[in-house]
PDB file of the backbone (N, CA, C, O) and the ligand in Angstrom, with CONECT records:
HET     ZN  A 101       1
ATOM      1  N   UNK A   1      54.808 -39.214  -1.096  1.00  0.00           N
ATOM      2  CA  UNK A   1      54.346 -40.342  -1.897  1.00  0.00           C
ATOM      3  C   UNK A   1      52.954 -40.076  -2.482  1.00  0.00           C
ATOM      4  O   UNK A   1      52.710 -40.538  -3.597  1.00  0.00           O
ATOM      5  N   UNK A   2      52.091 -39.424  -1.877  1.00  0.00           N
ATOM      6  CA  UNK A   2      50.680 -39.214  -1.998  1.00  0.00           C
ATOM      7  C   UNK A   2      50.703 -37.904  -3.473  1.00  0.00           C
ATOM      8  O   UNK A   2      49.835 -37.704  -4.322  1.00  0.00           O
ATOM      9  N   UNK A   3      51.916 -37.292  -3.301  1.00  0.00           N
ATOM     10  CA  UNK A   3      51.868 -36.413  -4.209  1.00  0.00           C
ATOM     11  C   UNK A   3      52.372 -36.899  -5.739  1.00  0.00           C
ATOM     12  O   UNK A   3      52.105 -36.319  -6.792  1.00  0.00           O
ATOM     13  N   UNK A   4      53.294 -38.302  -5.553  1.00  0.00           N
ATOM     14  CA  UNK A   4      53.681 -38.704  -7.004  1.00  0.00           C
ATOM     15  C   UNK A   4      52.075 -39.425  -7.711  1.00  0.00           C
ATOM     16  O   UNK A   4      51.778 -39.346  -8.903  1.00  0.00           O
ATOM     17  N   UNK A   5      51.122 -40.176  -6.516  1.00  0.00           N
ATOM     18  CA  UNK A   5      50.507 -40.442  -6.911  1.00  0.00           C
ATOM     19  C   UNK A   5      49.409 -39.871  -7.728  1.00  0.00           C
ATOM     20  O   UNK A   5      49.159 -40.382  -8.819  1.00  0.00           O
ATOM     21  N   UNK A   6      48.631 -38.703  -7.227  1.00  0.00           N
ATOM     22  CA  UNK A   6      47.899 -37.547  -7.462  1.00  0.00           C
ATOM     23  C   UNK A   6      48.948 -37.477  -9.042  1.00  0.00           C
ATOM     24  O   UNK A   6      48.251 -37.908  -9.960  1.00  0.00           O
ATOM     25  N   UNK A   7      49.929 -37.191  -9.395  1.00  0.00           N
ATOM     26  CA  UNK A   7      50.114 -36.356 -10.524  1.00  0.00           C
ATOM     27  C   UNK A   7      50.176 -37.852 -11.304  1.00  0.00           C
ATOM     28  O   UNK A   7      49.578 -37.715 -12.371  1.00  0.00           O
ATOM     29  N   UNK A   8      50.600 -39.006 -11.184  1.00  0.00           N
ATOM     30  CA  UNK A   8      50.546 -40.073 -12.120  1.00  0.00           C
ATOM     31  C   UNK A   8      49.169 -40.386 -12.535  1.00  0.00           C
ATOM     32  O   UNK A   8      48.828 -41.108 -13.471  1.00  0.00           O
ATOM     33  N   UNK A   9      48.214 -39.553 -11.465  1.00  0.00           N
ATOM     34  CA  UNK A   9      47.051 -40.090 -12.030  1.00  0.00           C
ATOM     35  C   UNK A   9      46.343 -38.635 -12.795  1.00  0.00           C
ATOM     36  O   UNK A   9      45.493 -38.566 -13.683  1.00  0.00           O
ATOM     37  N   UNK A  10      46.762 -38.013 -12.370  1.00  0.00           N
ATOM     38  CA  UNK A  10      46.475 -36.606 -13.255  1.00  0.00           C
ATOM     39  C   UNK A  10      46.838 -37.040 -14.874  1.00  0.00           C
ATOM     40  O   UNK A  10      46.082 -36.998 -15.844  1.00  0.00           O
ATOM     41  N   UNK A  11      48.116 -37.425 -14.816  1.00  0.00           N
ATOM     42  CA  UNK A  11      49.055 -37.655 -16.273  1.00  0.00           C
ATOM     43  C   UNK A  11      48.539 -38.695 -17.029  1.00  0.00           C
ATOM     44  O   UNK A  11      48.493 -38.734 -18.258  1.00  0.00           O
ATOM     45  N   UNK A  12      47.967 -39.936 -15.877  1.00  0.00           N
ATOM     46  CA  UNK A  12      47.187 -40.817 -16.988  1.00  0.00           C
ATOM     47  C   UNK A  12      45.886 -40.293 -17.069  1.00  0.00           C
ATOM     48  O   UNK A  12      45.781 -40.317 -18.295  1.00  0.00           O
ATOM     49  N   UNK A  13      44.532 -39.715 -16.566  1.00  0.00           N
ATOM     50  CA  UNK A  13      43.700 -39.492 -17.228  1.00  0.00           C
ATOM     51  C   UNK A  13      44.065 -38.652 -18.345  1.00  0.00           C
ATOM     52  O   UNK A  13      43.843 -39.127 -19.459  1.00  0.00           O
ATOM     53  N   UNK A  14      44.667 -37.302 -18.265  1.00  0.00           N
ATOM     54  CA  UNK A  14      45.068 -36.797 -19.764  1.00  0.00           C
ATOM     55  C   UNK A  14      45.423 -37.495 -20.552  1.00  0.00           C
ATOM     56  O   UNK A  14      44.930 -37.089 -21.604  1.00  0.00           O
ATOM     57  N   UNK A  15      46.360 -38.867 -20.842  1.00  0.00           N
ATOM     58  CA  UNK A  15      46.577 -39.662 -21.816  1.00  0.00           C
ATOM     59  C   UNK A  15      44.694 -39.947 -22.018  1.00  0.00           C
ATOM     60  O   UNK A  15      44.099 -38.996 -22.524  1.00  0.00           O
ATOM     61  N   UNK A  16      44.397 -40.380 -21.886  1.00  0.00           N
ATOM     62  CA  UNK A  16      43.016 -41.396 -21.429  1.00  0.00           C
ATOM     63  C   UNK A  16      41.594 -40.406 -22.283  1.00  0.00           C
ATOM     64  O   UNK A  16      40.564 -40.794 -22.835  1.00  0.00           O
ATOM     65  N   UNK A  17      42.252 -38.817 -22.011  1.00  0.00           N
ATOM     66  CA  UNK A  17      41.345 -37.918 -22.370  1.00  0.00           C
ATOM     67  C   UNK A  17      41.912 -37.927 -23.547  1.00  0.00           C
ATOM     68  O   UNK A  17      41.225 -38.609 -24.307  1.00  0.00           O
ATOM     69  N   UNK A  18      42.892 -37.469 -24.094  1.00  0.00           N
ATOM     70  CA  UNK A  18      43.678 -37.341 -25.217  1.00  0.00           C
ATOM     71  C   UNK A  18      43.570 -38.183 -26.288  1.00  0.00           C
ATOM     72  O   UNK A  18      43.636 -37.819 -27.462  1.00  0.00           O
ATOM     73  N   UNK A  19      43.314 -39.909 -25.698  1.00  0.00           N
ATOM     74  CA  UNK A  19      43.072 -40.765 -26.498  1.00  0.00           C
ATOM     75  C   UNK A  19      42.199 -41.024 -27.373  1.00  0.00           C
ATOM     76  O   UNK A  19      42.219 -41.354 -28.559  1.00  0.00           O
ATOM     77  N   UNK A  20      41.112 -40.741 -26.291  1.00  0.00           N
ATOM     78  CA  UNK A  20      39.338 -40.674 -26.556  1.00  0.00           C
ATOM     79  C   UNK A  20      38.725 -39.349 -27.575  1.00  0.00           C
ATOM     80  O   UNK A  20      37.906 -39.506 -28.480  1.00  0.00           O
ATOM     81  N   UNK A  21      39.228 -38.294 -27.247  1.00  0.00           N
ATOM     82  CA  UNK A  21      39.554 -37.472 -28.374  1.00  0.00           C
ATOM     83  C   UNK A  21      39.825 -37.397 -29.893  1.00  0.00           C
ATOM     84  O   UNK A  21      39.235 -36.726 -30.740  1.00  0.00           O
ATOM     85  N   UNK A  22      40.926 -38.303 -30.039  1.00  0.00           N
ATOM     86  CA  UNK A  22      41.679 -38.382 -31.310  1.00  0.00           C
ATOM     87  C   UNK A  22      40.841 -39.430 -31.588  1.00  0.00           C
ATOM     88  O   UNK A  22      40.576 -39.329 -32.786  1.00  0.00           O
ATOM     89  N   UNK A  23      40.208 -40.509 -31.062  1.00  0.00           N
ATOM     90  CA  UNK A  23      39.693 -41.725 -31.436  1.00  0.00           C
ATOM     91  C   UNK A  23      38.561 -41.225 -32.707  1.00  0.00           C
ATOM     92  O   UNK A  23      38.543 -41.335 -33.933  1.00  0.00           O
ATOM     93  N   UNK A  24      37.568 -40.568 -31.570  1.00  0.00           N
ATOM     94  CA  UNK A  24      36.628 -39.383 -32.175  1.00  0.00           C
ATOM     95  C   UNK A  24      36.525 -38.639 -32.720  1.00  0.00           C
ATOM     96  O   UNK A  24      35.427 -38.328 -33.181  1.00  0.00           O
ATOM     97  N   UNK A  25      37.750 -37.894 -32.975  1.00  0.00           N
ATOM     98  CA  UNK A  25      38.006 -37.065 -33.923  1.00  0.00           C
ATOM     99  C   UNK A  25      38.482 -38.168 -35.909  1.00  0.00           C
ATOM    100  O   UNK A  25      38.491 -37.862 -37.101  1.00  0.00           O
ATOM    101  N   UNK A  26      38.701 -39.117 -35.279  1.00  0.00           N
ATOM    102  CA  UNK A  26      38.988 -40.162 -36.883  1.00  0.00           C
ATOM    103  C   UNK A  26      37.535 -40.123 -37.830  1.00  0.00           C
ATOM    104  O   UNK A  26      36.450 -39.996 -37.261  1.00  0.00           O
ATOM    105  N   UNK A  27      37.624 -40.235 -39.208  1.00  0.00           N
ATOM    106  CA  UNK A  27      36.810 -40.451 -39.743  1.00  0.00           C
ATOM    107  C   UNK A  27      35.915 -41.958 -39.552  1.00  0.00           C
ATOM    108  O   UNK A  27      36.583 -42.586 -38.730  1.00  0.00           O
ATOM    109  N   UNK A  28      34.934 -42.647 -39.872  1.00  0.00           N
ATOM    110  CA  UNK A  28      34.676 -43.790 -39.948  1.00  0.00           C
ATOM    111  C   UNK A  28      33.605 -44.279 -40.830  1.00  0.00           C
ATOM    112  O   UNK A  28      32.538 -43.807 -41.222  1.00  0.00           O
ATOM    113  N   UNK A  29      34.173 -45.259 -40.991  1.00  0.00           N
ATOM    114  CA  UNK A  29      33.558 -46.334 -42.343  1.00  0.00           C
ATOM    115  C   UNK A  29      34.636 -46.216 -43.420  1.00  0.00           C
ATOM    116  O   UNK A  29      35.831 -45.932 -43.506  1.00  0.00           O
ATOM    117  N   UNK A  30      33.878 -46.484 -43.998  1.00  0.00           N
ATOM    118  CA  UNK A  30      34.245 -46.875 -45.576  1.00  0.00           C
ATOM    119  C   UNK A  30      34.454 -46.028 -46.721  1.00  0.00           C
ATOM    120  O   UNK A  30      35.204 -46.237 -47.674  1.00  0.00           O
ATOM    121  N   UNK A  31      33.349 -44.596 -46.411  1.00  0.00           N
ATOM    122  CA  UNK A  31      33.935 -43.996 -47.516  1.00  0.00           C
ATOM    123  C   UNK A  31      34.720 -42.775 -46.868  1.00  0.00           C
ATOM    124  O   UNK A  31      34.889 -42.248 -45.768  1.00  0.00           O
ATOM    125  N   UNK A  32      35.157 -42.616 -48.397  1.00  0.00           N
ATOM    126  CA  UNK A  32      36.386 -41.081 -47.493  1.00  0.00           C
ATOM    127  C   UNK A  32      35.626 -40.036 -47.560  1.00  0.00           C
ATOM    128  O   UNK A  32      34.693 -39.786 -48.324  1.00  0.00           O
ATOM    129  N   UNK A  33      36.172 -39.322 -46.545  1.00  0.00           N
ATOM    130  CA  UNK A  33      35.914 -38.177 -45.615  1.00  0.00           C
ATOM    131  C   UNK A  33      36.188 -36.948 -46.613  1.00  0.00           C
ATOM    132  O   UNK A  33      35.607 -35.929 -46.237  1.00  0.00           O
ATOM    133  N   UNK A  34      37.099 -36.762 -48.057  1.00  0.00           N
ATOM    134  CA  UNK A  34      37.168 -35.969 -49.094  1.00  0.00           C
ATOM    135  C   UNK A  34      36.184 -36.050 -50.159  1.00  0.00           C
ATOM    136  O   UNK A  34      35.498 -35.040 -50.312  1.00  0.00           O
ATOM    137  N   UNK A  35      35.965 -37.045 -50.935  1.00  0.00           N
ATOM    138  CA  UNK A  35      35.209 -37.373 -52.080  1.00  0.00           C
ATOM    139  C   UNK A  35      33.670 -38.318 -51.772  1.00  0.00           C
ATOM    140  O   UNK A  35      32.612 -38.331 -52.401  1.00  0.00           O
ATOM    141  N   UNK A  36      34.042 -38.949 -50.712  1.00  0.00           N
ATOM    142  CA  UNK A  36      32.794 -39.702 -50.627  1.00  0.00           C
ATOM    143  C   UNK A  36      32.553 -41.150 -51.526  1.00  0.00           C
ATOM    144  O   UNK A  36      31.548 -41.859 -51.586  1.00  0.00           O
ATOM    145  N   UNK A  37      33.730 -41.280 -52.117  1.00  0.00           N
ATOM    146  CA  UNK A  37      34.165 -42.428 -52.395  1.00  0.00           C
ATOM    147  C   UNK A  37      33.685 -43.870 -51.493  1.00  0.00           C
ATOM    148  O   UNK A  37      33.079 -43.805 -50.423  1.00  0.00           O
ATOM    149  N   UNK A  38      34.041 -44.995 -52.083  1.00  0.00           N
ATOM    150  CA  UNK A  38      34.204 -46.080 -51.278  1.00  0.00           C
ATOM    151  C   UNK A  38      35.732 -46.604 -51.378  1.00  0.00           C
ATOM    152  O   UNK A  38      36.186 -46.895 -52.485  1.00  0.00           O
ATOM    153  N   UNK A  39      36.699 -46.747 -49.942  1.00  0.00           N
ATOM    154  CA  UNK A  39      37.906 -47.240 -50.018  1.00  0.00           C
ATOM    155  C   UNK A  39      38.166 -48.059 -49.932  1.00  0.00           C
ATOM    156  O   UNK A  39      37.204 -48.827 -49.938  1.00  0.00           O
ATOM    157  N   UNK A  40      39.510 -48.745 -49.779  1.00  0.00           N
ATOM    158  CA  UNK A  40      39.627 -50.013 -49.611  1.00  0.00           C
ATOM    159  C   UNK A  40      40.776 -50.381 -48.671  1.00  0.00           C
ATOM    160  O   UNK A  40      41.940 -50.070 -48.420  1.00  0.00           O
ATOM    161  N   UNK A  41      39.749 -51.265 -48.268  1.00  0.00           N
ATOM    162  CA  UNK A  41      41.060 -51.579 -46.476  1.00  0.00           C
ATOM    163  C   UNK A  41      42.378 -51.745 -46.905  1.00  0.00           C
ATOM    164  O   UNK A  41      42.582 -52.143 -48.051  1.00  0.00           O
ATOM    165  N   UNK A  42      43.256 -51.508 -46.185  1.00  0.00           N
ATOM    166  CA  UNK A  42      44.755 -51.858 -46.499  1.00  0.00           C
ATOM    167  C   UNK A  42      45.282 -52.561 -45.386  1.00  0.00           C
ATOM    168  O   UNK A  42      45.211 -51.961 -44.313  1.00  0.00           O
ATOM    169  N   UNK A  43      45.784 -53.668 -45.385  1.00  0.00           N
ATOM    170  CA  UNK A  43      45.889 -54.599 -44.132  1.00  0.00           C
ATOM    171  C   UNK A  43      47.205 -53.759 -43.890  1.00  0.00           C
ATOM    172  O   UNK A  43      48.095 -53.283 -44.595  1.00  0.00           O
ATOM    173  N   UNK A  44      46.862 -53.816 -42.426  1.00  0.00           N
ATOM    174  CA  UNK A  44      48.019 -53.459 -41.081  1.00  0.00           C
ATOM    175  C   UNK A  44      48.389 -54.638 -40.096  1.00  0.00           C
ATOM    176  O   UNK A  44      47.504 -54.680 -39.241  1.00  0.00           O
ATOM    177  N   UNK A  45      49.029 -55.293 -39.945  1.00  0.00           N
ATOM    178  CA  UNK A  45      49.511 -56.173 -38.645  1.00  0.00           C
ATOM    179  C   UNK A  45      48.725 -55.505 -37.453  1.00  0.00           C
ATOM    180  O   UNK A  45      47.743 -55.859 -36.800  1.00  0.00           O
ATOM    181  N   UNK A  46      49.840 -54.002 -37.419  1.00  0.00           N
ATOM    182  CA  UNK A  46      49.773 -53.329 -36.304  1.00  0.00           C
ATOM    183  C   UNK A  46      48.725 -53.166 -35.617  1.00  0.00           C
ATOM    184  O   UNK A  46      48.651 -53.400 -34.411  1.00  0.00           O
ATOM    185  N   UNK A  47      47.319 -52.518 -36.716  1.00  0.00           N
ATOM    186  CA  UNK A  47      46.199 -52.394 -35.829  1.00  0.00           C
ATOM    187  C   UNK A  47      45.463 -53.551 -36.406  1.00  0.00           C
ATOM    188  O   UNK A  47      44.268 -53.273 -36.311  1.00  0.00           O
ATOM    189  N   UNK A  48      45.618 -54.758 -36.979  1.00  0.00           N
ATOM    190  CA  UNK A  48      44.870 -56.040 -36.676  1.00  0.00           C
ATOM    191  C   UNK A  48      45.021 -56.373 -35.568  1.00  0.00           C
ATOM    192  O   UNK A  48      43.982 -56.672 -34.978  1.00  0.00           O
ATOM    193  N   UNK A  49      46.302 -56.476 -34.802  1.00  0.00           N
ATOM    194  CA  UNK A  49      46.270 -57.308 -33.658  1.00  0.00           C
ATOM    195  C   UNK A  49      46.219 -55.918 -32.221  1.00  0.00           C
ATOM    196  O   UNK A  49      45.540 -55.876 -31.195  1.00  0.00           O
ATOM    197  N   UNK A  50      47.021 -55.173 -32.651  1.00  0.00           N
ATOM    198  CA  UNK A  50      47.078 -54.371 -31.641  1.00  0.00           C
ATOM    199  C   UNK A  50      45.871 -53.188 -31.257  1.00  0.00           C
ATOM    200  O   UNK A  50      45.486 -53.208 -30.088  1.00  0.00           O
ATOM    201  N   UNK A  51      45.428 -52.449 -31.923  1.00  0.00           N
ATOM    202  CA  UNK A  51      44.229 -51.942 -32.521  1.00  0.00           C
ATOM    203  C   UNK A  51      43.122 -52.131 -33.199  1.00  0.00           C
ATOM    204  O   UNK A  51      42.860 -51.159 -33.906  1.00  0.00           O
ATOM    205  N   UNK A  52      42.318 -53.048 -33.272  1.00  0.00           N
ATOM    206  CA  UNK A  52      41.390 -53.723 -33.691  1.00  0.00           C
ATOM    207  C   UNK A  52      40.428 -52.651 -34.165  1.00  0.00           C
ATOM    208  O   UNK A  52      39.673 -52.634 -35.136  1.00  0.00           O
ATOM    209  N   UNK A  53      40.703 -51.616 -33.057  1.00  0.00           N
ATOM    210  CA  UNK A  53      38.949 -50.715 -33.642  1.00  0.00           C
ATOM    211  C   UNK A  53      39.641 -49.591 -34.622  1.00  0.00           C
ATOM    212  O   UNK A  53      39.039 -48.537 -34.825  1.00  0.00           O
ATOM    213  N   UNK A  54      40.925 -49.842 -35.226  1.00  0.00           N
ATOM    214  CA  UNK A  54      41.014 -49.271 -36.058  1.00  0.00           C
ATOM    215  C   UNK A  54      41.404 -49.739 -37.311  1.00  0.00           C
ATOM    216  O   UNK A  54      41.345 -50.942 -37.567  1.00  0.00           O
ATOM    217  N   UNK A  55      41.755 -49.003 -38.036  1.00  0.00           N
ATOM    218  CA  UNK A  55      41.716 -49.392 -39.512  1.00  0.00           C
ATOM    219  C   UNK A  55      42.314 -48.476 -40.653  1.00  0.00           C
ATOM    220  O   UNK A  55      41.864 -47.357 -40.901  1.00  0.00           O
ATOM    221  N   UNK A  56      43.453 -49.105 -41.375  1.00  0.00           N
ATOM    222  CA  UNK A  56      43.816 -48.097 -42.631  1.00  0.00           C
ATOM    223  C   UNK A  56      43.114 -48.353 -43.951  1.00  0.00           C
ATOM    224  O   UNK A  56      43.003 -49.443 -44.512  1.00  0.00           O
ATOM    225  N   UNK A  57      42.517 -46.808 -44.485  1.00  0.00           N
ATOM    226  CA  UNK A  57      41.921 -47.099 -45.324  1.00  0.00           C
ATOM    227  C   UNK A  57      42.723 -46.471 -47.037  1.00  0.00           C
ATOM    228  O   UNK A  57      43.819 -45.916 -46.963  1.00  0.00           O
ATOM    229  N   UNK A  58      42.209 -46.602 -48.093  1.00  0.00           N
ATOM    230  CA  UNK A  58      42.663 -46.003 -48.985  1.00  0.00           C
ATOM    231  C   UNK A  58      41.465 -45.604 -50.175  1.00  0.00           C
ATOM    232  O   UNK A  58      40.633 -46.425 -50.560  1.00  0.00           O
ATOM    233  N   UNK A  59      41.541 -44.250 -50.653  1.00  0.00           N
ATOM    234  CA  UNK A  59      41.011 -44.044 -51.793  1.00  0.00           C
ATOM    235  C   UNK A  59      40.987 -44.304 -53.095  1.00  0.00           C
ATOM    236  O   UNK A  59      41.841 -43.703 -53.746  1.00  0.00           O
ATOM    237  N   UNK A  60      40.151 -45.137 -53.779  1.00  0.00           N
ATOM    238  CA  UNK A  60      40.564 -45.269 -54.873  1.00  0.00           C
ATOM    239  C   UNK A  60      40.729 -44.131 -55.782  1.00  0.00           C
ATOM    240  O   UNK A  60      41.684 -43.925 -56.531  1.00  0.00           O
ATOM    241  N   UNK A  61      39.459 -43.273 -55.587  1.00  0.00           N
ATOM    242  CA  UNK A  61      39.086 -42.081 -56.241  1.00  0.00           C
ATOM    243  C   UNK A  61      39.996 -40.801 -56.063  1.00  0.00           C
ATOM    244  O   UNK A  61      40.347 -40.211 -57.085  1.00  0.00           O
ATOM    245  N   UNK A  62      40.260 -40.498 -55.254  1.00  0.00           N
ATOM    246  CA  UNK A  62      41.295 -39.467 -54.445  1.00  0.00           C
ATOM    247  C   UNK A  62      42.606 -39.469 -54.324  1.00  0.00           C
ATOM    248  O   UNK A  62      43.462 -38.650 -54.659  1.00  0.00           O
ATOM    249  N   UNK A  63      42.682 -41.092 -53.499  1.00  0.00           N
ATOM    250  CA  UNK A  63      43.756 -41.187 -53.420  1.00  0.00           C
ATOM    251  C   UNK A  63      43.948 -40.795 -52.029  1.00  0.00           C
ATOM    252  O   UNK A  63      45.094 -40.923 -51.598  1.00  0.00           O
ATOM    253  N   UNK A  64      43.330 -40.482 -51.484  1.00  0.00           N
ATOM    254  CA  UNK A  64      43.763 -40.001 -49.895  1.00  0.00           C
ATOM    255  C   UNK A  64      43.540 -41.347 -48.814  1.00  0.00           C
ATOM    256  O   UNK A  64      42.477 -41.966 -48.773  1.00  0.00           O
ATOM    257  N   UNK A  65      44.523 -41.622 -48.106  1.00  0.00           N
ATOM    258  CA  UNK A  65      44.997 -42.659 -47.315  1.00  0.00           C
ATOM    259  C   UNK A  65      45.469 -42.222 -46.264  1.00  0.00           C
ATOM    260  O   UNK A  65      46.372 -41.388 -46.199  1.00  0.00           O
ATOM    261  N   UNK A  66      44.619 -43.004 -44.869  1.00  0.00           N
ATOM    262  CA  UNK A  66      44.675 -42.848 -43.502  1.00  0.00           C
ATOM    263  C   UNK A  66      44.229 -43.434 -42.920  1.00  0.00           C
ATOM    264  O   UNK A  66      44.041 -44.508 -43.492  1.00  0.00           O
ATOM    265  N   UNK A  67      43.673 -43.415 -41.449  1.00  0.00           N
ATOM    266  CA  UNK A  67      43.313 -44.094 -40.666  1.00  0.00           C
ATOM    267  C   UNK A  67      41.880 -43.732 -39.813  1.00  0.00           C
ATOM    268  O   UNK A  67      41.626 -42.822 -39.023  1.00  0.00           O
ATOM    269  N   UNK A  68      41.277 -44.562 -40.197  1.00  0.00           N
ATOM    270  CA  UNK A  68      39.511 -44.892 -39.809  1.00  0.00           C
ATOM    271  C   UNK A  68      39.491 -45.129 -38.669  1.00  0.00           C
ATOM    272  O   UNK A  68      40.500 -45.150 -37.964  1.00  0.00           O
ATOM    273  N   UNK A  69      38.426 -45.334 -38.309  1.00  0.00           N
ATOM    274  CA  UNK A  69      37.498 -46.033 -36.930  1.00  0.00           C
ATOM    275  C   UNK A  69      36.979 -47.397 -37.981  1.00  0.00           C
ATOM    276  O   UNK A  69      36.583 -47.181 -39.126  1.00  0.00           O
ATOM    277  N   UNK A  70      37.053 -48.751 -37.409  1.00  0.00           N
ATOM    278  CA  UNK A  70      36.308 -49.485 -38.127  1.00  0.00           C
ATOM    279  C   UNK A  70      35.330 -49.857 -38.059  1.00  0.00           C
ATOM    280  O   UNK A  70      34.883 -50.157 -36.953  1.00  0.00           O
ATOM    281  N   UNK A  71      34.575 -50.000 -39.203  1.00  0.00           N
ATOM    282  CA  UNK A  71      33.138 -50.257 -38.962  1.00  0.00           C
ATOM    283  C   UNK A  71      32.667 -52.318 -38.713  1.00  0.00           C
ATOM    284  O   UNK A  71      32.869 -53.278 -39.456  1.00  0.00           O
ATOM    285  N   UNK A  72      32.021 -52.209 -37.363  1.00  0.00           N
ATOM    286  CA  UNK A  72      31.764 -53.100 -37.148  1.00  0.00           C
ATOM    287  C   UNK A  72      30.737 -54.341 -38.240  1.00  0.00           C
ATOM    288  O   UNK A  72      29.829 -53.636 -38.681  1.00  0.00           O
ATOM    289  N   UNK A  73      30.636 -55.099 -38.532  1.00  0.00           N
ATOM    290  CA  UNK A  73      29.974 -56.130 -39.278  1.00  0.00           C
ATOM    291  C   UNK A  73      28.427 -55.351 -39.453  1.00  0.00           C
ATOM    292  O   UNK A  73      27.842 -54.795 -40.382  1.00  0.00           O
ATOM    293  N   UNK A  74      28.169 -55.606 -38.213  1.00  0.00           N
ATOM    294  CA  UNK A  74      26.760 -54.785 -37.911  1.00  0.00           C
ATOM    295  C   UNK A  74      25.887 -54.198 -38.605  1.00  0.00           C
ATOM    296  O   UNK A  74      24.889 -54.427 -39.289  1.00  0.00           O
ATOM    297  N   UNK A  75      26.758 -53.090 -38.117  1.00  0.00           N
ATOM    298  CA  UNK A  75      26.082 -51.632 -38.594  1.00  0.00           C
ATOM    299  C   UNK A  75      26.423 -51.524 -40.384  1.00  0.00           C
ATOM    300  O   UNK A  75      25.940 -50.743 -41.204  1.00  0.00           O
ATOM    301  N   UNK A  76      27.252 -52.429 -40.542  1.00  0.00           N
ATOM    302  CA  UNK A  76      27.731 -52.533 -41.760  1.00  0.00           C
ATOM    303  C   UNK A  76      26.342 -53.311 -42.414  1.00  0.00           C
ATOM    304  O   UNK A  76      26.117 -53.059 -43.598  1.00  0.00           O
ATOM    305  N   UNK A  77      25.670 -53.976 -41.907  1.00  0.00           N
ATOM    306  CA  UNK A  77      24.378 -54.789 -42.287  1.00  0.00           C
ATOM    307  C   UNK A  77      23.642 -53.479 -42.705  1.00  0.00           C
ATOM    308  O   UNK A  77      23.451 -52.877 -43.761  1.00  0.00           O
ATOM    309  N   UNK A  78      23.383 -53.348 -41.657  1.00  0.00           N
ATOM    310  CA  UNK A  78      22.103 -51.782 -40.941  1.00  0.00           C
ATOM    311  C   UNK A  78      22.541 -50.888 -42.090  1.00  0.00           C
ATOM    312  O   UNK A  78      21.948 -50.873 -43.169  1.00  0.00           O
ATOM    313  N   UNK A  79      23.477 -50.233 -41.846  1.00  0.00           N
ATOM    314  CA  UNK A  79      23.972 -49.285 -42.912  1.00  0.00           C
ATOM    315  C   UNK A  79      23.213 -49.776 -44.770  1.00  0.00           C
ATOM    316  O   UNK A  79      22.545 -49.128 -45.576  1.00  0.00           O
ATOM    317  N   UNK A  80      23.738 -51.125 -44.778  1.00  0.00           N
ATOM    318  CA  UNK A  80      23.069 -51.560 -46.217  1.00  0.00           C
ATOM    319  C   UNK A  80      21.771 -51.766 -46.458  1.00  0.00           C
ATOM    320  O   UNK A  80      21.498 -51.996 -47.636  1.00  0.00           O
ATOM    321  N   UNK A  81      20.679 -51.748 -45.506  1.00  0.00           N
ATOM    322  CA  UNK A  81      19.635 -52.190 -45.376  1.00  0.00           C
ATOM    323  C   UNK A  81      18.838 -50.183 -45.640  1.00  0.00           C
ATOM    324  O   UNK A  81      17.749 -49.762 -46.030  1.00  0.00           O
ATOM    325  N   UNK A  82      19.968 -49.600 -45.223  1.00  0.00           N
ATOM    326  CA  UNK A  82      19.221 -48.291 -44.959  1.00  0.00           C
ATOM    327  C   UNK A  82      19.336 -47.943 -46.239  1.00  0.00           C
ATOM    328  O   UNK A  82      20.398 -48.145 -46.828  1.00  0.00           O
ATOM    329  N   UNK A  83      17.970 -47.213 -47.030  1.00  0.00           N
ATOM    330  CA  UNK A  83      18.324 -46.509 -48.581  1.00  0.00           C
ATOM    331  C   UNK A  83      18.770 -45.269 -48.396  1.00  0.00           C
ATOM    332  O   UNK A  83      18.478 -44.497 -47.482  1.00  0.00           O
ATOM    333  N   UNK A  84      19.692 -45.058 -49.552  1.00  0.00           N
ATOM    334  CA  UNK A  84      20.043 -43.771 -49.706  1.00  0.00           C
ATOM    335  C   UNK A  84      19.664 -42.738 -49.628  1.00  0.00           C
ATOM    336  O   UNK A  84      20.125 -41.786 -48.999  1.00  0.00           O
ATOM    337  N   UNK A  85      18.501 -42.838 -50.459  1.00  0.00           N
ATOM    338  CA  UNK A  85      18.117 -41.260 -50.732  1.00  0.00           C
ATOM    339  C   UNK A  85      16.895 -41.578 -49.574  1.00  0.00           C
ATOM    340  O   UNK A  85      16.456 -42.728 -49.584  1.00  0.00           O
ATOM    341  N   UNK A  86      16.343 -40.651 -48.610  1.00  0.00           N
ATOM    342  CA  UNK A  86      15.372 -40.690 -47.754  1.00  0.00           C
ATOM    343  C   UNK A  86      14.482 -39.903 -48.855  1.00  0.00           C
ATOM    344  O   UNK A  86      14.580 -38.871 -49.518  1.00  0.00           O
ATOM    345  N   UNK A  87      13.245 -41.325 -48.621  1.00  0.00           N
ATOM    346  CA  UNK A  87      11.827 -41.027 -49.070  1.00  0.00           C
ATOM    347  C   UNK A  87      10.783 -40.069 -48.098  1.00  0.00           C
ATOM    348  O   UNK A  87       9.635 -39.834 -48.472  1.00  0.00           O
TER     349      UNK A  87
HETATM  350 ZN    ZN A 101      38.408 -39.894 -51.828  1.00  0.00          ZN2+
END
């Protein structure tokens, strides 16, 4: 018994590692990760309710469409407050 346990828990941290990974490995914000564009959300059910911290995005410019990390309200402030070009 001690041994199914040991490997169920082996099998879920690798999910757990695996997850955290790919999470991190997603682009995030707003513009795309090709052109540098600004995209535009594309509503999902799926990750509105089920996935919250993620997000499908789309290019206007490109055209390239996938899936973000979403950017919180926040930093979305912060981010606008910060100028572009560093003086
Ligand atoms: Zn683009």
């Amino acid at each position: 018994m001690l041994i199914v346990v040991v490997l169920l828990a082996t099998v879920a941290m690798r999910v757990a590692i695996v997850t955290v990974v790919v999470y991190l490995l997603l682009p995030q914000g707003r513009f795309c990760p090709h052109c540098g564009g600004e995209m535009t959300a594309i509503r999902n059910r799926f990750f509105d309710r089920v996935v919250s911290a993620l997000e499908r995005r789309w290019c206007v410019e490109c055209g390239w469409d996938g899936i973000v990390r979403r950017v919180r309200a926040a930093s979305r402030r912060r981010a606008a407050r910060r100028p572009l070009i560093p003086s």
